[in-house]
C-alpha positions as CSV (number, residue, x, y, z in Angstrom):
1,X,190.8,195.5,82.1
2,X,187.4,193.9,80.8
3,X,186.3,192.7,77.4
4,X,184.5,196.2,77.2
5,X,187.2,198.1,77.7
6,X,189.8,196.6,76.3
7,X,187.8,196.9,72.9
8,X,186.8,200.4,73.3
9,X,190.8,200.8,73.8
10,X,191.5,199.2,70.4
11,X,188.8,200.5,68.4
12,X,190.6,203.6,69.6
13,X,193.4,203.1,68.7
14,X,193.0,201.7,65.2
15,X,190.6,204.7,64.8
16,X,193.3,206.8,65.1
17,X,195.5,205.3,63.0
18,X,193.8,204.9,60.1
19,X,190.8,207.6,60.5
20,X,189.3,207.6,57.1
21,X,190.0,203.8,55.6
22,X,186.3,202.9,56.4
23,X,186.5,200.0,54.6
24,X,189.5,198.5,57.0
25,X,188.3,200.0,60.2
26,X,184.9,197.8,59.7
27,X,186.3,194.8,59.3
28,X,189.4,195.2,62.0
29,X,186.7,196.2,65.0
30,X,184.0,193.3,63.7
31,X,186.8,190.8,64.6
32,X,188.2,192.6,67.7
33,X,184.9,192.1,69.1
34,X,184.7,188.9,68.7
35,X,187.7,187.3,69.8
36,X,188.8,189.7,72.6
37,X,187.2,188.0,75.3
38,X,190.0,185.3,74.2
39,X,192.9,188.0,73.6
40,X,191.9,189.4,77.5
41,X,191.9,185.4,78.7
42,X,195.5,184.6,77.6
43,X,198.5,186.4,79.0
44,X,201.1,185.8,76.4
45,X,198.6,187.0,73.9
46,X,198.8,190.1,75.9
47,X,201.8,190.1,76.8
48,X,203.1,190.6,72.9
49,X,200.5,192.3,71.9
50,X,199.4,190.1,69.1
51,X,195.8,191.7,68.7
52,X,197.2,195.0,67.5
53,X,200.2,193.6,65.7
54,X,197.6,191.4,63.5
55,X,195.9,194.0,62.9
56,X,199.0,196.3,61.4
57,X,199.5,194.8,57.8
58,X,203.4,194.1,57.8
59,X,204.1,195.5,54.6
60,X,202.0,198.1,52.3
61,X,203.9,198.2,48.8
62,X,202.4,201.5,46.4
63,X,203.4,202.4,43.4
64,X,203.3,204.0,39.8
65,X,202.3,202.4,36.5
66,X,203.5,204.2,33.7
67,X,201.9,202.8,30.7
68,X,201.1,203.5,26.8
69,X,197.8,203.6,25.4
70,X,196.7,202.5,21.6
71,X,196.9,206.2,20.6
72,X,200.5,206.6,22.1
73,X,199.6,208.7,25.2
74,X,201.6,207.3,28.3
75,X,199.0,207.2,31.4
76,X,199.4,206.8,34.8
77,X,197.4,204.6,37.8
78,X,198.7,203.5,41.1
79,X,199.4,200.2,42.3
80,X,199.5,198.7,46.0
81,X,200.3,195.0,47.2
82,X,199.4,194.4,51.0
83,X,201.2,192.1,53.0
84,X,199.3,191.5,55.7
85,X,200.3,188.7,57.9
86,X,203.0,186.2,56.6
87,X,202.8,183.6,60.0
88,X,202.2,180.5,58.5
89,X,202.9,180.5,55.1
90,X,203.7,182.9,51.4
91,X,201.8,185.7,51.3
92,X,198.7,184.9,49.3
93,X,195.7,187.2,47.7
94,X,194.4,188.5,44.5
95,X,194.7,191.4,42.4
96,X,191.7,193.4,41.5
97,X,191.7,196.0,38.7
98,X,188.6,198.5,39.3
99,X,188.0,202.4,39.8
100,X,186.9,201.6,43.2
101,X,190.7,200.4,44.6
102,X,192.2,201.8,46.8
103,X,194.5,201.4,50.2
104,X,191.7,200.9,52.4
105,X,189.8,198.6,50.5
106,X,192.7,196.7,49.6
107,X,194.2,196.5,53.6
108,X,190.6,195.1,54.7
109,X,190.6,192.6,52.3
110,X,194.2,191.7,52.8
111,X,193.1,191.4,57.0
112,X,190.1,189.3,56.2
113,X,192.4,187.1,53.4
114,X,195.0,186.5,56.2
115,X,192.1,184.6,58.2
116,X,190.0,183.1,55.9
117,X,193.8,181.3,54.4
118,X,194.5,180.5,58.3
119,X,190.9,178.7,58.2
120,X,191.8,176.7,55.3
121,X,194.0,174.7,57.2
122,X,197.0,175.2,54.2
123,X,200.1,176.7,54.5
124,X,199.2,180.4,53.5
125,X,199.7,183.8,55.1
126,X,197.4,187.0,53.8
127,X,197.7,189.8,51.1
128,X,195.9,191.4,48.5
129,X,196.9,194.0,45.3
130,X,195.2,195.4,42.3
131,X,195.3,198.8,40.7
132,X,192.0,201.4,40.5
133,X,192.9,201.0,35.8
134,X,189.5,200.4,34.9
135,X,189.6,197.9,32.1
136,X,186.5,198.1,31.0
137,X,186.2,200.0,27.2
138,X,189.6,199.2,27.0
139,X,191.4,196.8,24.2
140,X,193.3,194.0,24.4
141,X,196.6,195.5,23.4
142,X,196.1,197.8,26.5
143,X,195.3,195.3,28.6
144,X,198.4,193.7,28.2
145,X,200.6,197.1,27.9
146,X,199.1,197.7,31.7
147,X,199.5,194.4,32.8
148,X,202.9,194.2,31.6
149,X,204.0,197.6,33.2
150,X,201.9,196.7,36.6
151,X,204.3,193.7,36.6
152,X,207.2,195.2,36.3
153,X,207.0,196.6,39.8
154,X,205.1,193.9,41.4
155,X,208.4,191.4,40.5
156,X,210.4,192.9,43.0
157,X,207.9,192.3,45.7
158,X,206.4,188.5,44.8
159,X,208.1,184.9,44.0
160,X,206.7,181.2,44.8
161,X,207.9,181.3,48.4
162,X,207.3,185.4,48.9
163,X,203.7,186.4,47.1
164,X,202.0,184.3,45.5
165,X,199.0,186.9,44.0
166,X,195.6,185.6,41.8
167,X,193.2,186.9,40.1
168,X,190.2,189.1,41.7
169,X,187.8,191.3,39.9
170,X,188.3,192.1,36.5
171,X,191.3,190.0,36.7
172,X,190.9,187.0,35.0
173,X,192.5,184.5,32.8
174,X,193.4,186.7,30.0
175,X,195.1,189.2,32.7
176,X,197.0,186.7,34.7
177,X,198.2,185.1,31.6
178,X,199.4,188.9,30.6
179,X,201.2,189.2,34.4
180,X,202.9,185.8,34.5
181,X,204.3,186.0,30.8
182,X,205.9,189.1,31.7
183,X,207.0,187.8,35.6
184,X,208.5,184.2,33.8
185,X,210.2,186.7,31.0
186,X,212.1,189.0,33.9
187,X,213.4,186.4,36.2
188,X,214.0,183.7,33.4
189,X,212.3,180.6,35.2
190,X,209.4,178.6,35.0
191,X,207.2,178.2,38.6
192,X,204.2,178.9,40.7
193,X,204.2,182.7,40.8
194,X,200.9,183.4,39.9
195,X,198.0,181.5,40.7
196,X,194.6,181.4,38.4
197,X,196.7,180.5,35.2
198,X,195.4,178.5,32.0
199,X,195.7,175.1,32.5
200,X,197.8,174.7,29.3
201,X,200.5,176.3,31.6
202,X,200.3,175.1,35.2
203,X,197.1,175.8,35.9
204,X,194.6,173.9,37.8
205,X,191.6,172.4,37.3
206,X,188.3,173.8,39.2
207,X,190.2,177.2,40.1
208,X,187.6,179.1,38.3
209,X,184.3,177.2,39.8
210,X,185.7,177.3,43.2
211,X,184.6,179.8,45.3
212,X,181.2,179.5,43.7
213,X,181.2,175.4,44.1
214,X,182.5,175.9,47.5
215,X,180.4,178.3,48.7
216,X,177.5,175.4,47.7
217,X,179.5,173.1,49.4
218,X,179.6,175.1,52.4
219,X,175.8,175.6,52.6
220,X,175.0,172.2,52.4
221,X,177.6,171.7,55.8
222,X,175.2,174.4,57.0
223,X,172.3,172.7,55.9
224,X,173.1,169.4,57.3
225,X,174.2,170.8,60.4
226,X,170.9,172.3,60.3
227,X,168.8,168.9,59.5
228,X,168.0,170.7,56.6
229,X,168.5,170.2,52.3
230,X,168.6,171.8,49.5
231,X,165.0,170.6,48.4
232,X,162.6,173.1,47.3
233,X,164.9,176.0,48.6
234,X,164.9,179.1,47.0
235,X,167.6,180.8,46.7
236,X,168.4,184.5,45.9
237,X,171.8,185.5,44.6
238,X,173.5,188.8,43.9
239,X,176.5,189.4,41.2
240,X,177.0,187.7,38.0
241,X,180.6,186.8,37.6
242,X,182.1,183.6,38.7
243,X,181.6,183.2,42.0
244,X,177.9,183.9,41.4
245,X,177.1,182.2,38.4
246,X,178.9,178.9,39.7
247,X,177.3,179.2,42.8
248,X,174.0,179.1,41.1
249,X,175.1,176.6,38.8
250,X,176.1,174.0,41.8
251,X,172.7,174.8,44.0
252,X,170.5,174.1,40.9
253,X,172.7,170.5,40.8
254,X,171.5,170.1,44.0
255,X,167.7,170.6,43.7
256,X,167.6,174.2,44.8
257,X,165.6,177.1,43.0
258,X,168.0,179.8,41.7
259,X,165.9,182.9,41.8
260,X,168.0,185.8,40.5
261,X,171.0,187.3,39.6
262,X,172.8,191.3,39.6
263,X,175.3,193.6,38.9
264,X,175.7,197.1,39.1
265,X,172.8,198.1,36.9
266,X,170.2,196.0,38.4
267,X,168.3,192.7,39.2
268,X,167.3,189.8,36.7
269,X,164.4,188.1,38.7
270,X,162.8,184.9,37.1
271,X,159.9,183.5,39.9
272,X,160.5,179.7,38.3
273,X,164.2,179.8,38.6
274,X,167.0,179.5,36.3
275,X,167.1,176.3,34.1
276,X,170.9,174.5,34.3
277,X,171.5,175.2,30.7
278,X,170.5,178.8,31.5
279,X,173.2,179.4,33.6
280,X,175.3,177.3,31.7
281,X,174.5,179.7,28.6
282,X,175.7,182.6,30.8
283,X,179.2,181.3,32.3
284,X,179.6,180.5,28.0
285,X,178.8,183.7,26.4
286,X,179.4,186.1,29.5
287,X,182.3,187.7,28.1
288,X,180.3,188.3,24.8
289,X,177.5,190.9,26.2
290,X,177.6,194.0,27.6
291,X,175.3,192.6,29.9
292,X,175.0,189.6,30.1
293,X,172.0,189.5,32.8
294,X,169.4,191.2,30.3
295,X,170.7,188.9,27.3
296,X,170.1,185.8,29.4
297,X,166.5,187.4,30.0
298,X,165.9,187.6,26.6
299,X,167.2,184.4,25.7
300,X,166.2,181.9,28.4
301,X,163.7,184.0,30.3
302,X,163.4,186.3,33.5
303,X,162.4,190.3,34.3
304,X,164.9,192.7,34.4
305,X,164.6,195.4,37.4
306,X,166.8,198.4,36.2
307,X,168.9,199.8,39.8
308,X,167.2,196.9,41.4
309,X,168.9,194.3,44.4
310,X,167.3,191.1,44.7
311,X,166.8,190.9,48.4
312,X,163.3,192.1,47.9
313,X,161.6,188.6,46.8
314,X,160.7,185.7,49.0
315,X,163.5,183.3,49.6
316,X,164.8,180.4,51.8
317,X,169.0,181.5,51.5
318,X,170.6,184.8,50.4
319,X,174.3,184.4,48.6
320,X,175.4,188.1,48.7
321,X,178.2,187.3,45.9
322,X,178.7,190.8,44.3
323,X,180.7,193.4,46.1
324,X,181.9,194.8,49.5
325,X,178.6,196.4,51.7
326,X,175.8,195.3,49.1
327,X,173.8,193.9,51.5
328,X,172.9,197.0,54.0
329,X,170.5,197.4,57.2
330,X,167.4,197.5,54.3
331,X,168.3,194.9,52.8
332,X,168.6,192.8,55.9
333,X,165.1,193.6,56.9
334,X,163.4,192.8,53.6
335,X,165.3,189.7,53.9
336,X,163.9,189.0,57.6
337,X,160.3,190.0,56.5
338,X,160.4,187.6,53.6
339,X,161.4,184.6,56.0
340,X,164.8,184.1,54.6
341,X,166.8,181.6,56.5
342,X,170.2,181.3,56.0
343,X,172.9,184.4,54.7
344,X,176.1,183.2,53.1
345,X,178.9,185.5,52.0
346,X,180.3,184.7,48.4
347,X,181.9,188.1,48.4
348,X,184.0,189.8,50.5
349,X,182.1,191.7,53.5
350,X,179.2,191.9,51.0
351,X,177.0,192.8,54.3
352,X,177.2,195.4,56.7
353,X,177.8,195.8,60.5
354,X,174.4,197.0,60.8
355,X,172.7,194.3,58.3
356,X,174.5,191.6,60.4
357,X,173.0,192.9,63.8
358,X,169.9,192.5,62.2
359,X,170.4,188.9,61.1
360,X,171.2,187.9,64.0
361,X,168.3,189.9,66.1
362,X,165.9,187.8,63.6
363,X,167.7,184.7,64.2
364,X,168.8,184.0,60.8
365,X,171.9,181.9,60.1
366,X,174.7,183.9,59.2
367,X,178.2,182.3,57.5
368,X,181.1,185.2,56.9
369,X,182.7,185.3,54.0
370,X,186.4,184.5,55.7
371,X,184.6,180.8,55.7
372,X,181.8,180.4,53.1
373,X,184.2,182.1,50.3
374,X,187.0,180.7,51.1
375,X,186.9,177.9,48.3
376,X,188.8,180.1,46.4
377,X,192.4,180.3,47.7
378,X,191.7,176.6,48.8
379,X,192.2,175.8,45.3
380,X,195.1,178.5,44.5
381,X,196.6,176.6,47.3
382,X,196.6,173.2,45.1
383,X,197.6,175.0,42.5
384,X,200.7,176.6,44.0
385,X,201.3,172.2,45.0
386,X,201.3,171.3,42.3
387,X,203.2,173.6,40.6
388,X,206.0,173.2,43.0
389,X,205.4,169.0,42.3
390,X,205.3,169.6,38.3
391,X,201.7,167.3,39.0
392,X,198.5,168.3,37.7
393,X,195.5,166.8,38.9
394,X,192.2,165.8,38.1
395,X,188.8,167.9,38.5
396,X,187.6,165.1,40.1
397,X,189.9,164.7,42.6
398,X,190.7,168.7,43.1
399,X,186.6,168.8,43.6
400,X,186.9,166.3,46.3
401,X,189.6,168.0,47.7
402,X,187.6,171.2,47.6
403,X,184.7,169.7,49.1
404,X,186.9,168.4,52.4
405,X,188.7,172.0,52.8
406,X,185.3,173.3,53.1
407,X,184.3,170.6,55.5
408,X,187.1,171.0,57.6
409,X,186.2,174.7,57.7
410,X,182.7,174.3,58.6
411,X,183.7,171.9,61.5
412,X,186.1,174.2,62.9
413,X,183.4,177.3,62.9
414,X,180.6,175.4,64.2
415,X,183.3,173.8,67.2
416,X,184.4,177.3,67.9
417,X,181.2,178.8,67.8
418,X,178.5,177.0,69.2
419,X,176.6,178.8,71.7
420,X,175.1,178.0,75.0
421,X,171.7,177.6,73.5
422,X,173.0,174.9,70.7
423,X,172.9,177.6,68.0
424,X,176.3,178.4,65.8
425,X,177.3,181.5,65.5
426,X,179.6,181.1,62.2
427,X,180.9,184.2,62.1
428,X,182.7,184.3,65.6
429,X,183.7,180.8,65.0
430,X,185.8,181.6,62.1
431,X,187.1,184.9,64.1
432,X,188.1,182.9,66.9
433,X,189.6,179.9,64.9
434,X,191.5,181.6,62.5
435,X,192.7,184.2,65.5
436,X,193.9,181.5,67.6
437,X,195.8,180.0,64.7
438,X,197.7,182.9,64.0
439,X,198.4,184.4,67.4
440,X,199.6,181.0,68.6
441,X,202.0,181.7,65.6
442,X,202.8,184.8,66.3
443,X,203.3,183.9,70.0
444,X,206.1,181.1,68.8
445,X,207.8,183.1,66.2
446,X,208.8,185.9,68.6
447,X,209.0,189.4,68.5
């Protein structure tokens, strides 16, 4: 059979399967088309069937969270882990708390976590959980009540050398403190369960700047690559939690202009960029505001743009860092029109299969977010080390580390990707790299 048809048979098939979990079908049929031209060329690949079995998450835990509110109501929300692909290491992924959860958002981010881990080069196999409780107008004493109970069912399922689950949106500090507390009180032992922990308790050092550092650190790969720098760039970013704010904390470091910032009610734009301490202000006082975007207007400058994206305004790079299909077909073009240059992913799948055909019609350098966000889980990875050492390490040298990991990703994607005409394209790099890794796997494990 050809490339063609052998994708038109998956994309079939997994269609079928799993005919309204929009969400997973997008990003299983981006990466079949990418790497079936090597799943067609290899005969044991065939042979067991390794496309379609990666594809299957190997284990999809749901269940109830019975709960009691401050006014002594008992409520109910649904939980899910995913256990995508355990090949080459503990199941590893975050939990995110947020209305919008559900199994088909959670399965496509536990397919693109099982990659992007393979591309870190560390020992770590896919997954991803959460619940769609909606923390927000909700107190403390709740917050730990849910987490508690959410626990309590997730125990069975986790365990240093099982799960290993962090935090994702809306799970934070405070939360995973809540979720380990009550993991260490039910199994009576002290290890690396969790990642994402306060450092007073086996956390680590950099975990919460390190998606956001490491998506810099992967743009200035790109940019070197590129016999480019960060000098006099602009730089657009959407979102305005950690990943975003610490990406636009590391690019202003490097000499970059930080443009703007978002969430779900609109755009702060300021033309000069953000000052350090600006940004610094922000990451300080985020938890403080209701939002914390038109505060730091008020307070260190900028225009607020009510139901707003930034992709509208002139700019060198886009860091798409907010949510899943923010950046849309649009979006893409204003981007094109306004001579942007470079498209990194600090969230997951932030653009859509549409947006990405037009970045790559207008020639604009595109990194997926299985690579350029992958800073992240690097880090829970030497966290989950050092627990199982009893070491802790030093920012400095867990930033180091941070900034090889990325490195090593970059290399392998711009190996894997180049093209005939010298040009990288990132995201079938990182398809094909982490692909081969994990079918090789699958290949020598068996059936």
């Amino acid at each position: 059979m050809t490339n063609q048809s052998n994708l038109d048979e998956f994309n079939e098939w997994i269609e079928n399967r799993y005919p309204h979990q929009t969400e997973y079908l997008q990003a299983t049929r981006e990466l079949a088309a990418d790497v079936m031209p090597i799943y067609n060329a290899h005969k044991e690949y065939k042979r067991l069937n390794v496309l379609k079995r990666l594809a299957e998450p190997e284990r999809v835990v749901h269940f109830a969270v019975h709960w009691m509110n401050d006014k002594g109501e008992v409520e109910v929300n649904r939980g899910w882990r995913v256990q995508h692909n355990g090949l080459i290491g503990p199941y590893k992924g975050g939990l995110r708390f947020h209305p919008t959860v559900n199994e088909s958002v959670l399965k496509f981010l536990a397919f693109e976590q099982s990659f992007k881990n393979a591309l870190t080069g560390l020992p770590m196999g896919g997954a991803k959980g959460g619940s769609e409780f909606n923390p927000r107008g909700r107190s403390d004493n709740e917050i730990m009540r849910f987490c508690q109970a959410f626990m309590q069912e997730l125990q069975r399922h986790i365990g240093p050398r099982t799960d290993v689950p962090a935090g994702d949106i809306n799970v934070g500090a405070r939360e995973i403190g809540y979720l380990y507390g009550q993991y260490r009180r039910m199994h009576n032992e002290f290890g690396g369960s969790l990642t994402g922990k306060d450092i007073d308790f086996g956390g680590s050092h950099v975990r919460t700047e390190a998606t956001g550092f490491g998506l810099i650190y992967m743009l200035e790969c790109v940019l070197v690559h590129h016999n480019d720098d960060f000098i006099d760039k602009r730089i657009a970013i959407s979102g305005a939690g950690n990943v975003a704010l610490h990406a636009a904390l590391k690019a202003i470091e490097k000499g970059a202009t930080v443009t703007s910032l978002s969430n779900s009610r609109g755009c702060l734009i300021n033309e000069q960029g953000f000052s350090e301490a600006a940004i610094r202000w922000a990451i300080d006082t985020r938890q403080q505001h209701e939002n914390v975007l038109t505060a730091l207007g008020d307070e260190h400058g900028g225009s607020w743009f009510k139901g707003e994206k930034p992709w509208g305004q002139v700019c060198d790079i886009a860091l798409p860092c907010a949510t899943q299909n923010e950046l849309g077909e649009d979006s893409a073009k204003q981007l094109k029109e306004n001579n942007c240059r470079y498209v990194l992913e600090g969230a997951n799948m932030p653009t859509t299969s549409e947006a990405k055909q037009v970045l790559d019609d207008a020639g604009i350098v595109f990194v997926p977010g299985k690579a350029a966000n992958a800073g992240g889980v690097a880090l829970s990875g030497m966290e989950m080390s050092q627990n199982a050492s009893f070491q802790s390490k030093t920012f400095a040298h867990l930033d180091d580390e941070l900034k090889s990991v990325m490195a090593y990703i970059h290399k392998r994607c711009a190996e894997e990707g180049k093209q005939d005409n010298g040009h990288v394209n990132y995201a079938k790099g990182a398809n094909i790299t982490a692909f081969r890794q994990l079918a090789n796997a699958m290949v020598s494990q068996g059936v």
